[in-house]
C-alpha positions as a Python dict, from the first residue, in 0.01 Angstrom:
ca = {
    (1, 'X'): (0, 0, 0),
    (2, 'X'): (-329, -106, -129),
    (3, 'X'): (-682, -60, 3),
    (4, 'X'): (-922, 58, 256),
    (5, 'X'): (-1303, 66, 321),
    (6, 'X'): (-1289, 434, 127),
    (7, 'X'): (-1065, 316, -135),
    (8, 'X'): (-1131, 357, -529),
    (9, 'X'): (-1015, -5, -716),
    (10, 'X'): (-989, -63, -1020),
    (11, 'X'): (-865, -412, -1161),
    (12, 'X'): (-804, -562, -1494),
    (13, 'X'): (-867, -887, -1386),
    (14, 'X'): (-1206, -1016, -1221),
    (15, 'X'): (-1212, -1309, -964),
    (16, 'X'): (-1396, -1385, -715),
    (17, 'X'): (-1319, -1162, -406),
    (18, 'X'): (-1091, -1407, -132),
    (19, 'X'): (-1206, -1238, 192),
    (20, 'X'): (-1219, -1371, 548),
    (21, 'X'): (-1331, -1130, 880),
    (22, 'X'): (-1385, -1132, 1212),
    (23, 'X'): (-1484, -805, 1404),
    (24, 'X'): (-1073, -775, 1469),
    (25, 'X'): (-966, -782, 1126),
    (26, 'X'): (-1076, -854, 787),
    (27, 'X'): (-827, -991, 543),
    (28, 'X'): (-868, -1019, 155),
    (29, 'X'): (-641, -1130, -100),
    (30, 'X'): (-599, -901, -408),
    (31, 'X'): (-551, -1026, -780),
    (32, 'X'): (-283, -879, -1001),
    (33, 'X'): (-389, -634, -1243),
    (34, 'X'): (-398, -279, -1270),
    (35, 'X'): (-505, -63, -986),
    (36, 'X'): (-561, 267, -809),
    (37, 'X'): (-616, 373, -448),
    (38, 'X'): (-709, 673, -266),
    (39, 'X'): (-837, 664, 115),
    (40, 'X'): (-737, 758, 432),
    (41, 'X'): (-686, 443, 637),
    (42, 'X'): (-922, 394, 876),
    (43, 'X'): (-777, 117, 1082),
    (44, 'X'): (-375, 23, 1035),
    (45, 'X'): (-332, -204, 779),
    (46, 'X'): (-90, -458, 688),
    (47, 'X'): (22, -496, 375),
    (48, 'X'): (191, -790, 183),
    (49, 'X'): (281, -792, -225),
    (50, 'X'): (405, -1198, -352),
    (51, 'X'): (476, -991, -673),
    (52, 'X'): (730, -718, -717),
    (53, 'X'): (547, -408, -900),
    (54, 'X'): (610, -75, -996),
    (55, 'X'): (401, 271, -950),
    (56, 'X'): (368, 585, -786),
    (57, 'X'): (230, 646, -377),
    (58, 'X'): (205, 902, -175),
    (59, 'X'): (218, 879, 233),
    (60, 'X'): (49, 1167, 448),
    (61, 'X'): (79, 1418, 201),
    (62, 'X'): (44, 1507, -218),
    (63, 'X'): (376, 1458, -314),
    (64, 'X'): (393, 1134, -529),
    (65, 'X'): (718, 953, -564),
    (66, 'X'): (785, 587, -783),
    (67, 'X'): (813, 337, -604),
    (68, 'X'): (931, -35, -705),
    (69, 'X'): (848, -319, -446),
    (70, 'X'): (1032, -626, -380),
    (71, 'X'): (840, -976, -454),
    (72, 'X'): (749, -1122, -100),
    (73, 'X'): (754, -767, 89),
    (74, 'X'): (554, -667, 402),
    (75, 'X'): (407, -312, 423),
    (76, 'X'): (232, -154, 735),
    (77, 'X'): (33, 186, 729),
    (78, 'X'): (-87, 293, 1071),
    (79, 'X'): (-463, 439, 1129),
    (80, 'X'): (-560, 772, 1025),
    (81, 'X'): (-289, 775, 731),
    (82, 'X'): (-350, 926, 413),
    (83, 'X'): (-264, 664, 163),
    (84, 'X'): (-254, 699, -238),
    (85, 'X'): (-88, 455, -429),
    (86, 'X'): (-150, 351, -820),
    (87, 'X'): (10, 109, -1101),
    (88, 'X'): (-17, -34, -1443),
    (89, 'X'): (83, -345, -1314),
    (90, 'X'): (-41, -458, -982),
    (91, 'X'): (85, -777, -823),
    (92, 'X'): (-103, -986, -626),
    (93, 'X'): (-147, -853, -282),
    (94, 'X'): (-290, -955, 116),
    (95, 'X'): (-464, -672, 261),
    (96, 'X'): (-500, -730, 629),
    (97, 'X'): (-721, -437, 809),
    (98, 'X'): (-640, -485, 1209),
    (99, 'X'): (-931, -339, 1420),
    (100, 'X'): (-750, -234, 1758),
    (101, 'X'): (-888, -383, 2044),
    (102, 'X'): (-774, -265, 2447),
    (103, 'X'): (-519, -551, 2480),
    (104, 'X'): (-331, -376, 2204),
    (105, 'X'): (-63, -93, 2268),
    (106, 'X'): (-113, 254, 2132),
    (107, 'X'): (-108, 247, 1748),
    (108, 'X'): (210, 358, 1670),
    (109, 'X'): (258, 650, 1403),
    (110, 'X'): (515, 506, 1191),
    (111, 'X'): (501, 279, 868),
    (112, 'X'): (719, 118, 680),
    (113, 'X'): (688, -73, 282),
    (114, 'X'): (931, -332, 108),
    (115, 'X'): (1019, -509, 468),
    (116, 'X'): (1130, -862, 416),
    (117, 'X'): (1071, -1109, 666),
    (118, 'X'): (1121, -1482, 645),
    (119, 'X'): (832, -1556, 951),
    (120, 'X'): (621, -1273, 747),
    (121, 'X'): (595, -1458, 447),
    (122, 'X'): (575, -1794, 561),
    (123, 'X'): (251, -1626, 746),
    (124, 'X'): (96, -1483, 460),
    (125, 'X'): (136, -1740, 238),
    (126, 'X'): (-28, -1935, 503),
    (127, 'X'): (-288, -1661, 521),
    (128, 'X'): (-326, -1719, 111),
    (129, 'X'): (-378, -2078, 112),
    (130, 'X'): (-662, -2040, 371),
    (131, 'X'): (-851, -1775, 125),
    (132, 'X'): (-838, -1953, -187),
    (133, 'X'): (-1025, -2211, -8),
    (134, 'X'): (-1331, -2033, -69),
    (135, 'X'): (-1601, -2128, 126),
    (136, 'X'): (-1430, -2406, 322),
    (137, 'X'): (-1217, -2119, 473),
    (138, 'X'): (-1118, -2173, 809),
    (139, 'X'): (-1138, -1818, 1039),
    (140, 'X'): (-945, -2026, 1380),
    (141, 'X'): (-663, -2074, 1103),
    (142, 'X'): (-695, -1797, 937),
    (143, 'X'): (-680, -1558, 1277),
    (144, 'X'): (-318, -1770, 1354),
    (145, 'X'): (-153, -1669, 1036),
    (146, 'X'): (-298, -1303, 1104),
    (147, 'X'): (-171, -1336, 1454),
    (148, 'X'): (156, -1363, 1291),
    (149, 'X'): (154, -1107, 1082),
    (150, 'X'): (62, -878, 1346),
    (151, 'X'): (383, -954, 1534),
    (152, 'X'): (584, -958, 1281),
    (153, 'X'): (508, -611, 1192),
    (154, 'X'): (595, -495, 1576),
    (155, 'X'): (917, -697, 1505),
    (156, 'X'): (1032, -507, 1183),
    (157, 'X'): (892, -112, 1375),
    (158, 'X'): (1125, -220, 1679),
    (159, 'X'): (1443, -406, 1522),
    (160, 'X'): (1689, -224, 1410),
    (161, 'X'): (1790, -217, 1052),
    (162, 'X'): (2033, -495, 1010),
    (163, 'X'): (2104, -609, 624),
    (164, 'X'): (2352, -936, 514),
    (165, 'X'): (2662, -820, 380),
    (166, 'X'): (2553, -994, 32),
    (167, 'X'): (2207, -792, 35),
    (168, 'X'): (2387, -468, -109),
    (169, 'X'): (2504, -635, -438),
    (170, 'X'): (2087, -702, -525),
    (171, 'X'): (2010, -375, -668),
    (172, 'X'): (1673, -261, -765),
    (173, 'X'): (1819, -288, -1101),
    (174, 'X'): (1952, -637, -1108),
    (175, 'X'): (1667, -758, -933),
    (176, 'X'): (1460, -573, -1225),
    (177, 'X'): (1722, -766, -1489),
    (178, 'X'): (1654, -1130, -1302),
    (179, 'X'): (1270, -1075, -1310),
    (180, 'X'): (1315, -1005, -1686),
    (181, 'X'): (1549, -1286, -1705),
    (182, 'X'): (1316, -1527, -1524),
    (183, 'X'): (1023, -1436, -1752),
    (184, 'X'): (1152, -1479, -2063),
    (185, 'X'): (1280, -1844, -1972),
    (186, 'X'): (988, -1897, -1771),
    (187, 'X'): (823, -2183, -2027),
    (188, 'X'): (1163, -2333, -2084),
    (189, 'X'): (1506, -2384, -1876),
    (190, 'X'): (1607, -2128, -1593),
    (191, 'X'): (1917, -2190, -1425),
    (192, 'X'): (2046, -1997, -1108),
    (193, 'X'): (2354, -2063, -1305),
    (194, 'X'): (2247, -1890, -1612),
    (195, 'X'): (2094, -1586, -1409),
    (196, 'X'): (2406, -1520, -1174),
    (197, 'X'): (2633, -1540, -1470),
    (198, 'X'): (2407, -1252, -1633),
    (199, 'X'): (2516, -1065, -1324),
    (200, 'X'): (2873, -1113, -1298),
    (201, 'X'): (2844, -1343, -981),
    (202, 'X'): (2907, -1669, -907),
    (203, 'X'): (2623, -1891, -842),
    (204, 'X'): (2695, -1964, -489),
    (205, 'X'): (2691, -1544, -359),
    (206, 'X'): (2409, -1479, -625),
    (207, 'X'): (2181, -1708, -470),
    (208, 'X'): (2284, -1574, -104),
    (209, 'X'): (2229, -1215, -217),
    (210, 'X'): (1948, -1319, -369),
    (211, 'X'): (1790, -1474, -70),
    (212, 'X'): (1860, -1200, 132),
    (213, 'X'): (1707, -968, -65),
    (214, 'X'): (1384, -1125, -116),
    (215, 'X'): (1354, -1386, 150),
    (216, 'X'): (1343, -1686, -41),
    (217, 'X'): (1616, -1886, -296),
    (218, 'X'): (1605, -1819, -623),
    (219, 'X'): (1436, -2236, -717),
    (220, 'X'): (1184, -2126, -514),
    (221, 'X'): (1113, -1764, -635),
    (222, 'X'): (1127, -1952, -1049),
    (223, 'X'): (855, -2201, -947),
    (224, 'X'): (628, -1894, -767),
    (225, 'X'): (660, -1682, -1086),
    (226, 'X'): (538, -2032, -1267),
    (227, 'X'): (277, -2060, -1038),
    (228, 'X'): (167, -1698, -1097),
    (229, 'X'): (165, -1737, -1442),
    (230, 'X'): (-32, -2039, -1470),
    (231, 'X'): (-256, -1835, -1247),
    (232, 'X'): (-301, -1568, -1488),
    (233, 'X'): (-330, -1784, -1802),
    (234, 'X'): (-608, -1970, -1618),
    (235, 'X'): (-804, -1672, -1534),
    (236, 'X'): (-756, -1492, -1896),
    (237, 'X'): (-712, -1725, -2167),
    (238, 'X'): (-900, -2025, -2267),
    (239, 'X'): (-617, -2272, -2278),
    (240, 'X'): (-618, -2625, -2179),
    (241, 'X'): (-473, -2700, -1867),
    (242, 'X'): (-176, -2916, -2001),
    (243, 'X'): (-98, -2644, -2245),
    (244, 'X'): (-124, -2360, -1949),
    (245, 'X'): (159, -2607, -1777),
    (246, 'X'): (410, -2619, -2041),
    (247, 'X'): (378, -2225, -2160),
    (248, 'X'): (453, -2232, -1753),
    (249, 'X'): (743, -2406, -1702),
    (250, 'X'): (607, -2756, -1573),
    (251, 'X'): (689, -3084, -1690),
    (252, 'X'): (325, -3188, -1706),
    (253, 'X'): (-56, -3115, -1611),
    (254, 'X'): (16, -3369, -1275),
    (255, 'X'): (338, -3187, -1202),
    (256, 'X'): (146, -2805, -1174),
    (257, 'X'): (-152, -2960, -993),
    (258, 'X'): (115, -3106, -740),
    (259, 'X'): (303, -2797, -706),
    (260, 'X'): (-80, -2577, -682),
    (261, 'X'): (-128, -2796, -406),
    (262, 'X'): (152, -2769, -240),
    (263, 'X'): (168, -2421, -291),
    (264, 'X'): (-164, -2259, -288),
    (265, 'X'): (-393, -2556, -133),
    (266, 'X'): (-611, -2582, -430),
    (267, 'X'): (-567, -2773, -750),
    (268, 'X'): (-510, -2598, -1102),
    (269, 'X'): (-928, -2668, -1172),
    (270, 'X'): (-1023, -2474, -857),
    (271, 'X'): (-862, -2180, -990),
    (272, 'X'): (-1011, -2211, -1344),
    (273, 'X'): (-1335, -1989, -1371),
    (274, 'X'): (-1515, -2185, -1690),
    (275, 'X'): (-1414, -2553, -1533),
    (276, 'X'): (-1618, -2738, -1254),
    (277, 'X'): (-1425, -2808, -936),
    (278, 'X'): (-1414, -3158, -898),
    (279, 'X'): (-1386, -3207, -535),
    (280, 'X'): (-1723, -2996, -518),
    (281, 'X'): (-1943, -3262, -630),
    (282, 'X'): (-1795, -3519, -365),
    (283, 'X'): (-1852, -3328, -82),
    (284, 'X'): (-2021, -3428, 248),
    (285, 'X'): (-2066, -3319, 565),
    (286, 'X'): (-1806, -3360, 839),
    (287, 'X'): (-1892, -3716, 1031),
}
């Protein structure tokens, strides 16, 4: 779990901060890159990595463990919780802090990491399109997808733990192998066939277990990590945008500023810290 108003951050990368607040809950929206964390949370906070990473935490006490964390994966730490958690290779992650207000019910004492939820991430990725908005970001909207989050959290500290009989056969491991897999095809041809072949499976129950282990089919987790990447090579490299396409995986320039907008709610240019946004100059008031 990442962040807090006492935390210590460091990140390799440097964006501009994607925050939006209200005096219920401030959100902000993480960047990948390298990070470490120390605070004891002063509020709960909800948690939610679109990447799968790899550290060492520590919950309510000094013993530090490893910990690897599912792409799309929920995470809740309730107030007064003493929270460390570091890695090499932080993905990008929503950090939701939910100021308790009297219509709430007690803070509860438990927490919980690597949920998957279907209505969770539909929520935060919501929640993500909203922040890279920048300053046309929309707090009513913003507040519904938060909303969401809220009660999914006091869905997955209630239910009990149910899994799909194909989510055993994703291991930590072969989900490791598929991430590998994915991004070493990424700027060419990845095939569901290809990766549940690498696993033994047939590509029917791979993509079920797959799905049920992260919450989302395995075309749609291949054109995230394409996404991601193109996000990445537009924040640290000086490449042209229709050479950060193909080294991602899309057919053309139009084809990843379709699926950015789609995806994200921006265009590839937004995102790009040394190019001008082009919808900035043709903006007027609302009339």
């Amino acid at each position: 779990m990442q962040g807090s108003p006492r935390e210590a951050m460091s990140q390799a990368m440097h964006t501009t901060r994607r925050i939006a607040a209200t005096s219920f809950w401030h959100a902000e929206l993480l960047p990948r890159g390298r990070y470490e964390a120390s605070y004891v949370a002063e509020t709960s906070v909800i948690g939610f990595a679109f990447d799968s990473q790899s550290g060492v935490h520590s919950f309510g006490s000094d013993r530090r463990t490893g910990y690897r964390s599912r792409p799309n994966s929920l995470a809740y730490v309730p107030a007064t919780c003493d929270v460390y958690s570091a890695s090499e290779h932080g993905g990008e992650y929503l950090k939701i802090a939910v100021v308790s207000d009297r219509a709430e019910r007690k803070p509860t004492a438990s927490r919980f990491s690597d949920a998957i939820d279907r209505a969770a991430i539909a929520a935060a990725q919501g929640l993500r399109r909203s922040l890279l908005t920048g300053d046309r970001v929309d707090l009513l909207q913003c507040e519904r997808f938060v909303e969401t989050l809220k009660e999914r959290v006091a869905c997955v500290l209630n239910r009990p733990a149910v899994d799909s009989p194909a989510r055993p056969w994703m291991t930590p491991r072969r989900l490791r192998l598929v991430d590998e897999m994915i991004e070493a095809k990424l700027d060419a041809t990845v095939t569901v066939q290809d990766l549940a072949e690498a696993l033994g499976l047939s590509a029917g129950f791979f993509s079920r277990a797959f799905k049920a282990a992260v919450g989302k089919a395995p075309h749609d987790y291949i054109v995230d990590r394409r996404v991601s990447r193109a996000r990445a090579l537009l924040q640290g490299t000086r490449l042209r945008l229709a050479d950060i396409a193909h080294a991602s995986g899309f057919a053309s320039h139009a084809h990843m500023t379709a699926t950015f907008r789609s995806r994200l709610g921006v265009s590839p240019r937004e995102l790009h810290p040394r190019l001008p946004a082009r919808h900035g100059a043709k903006r007027t008031a609302p009339g």
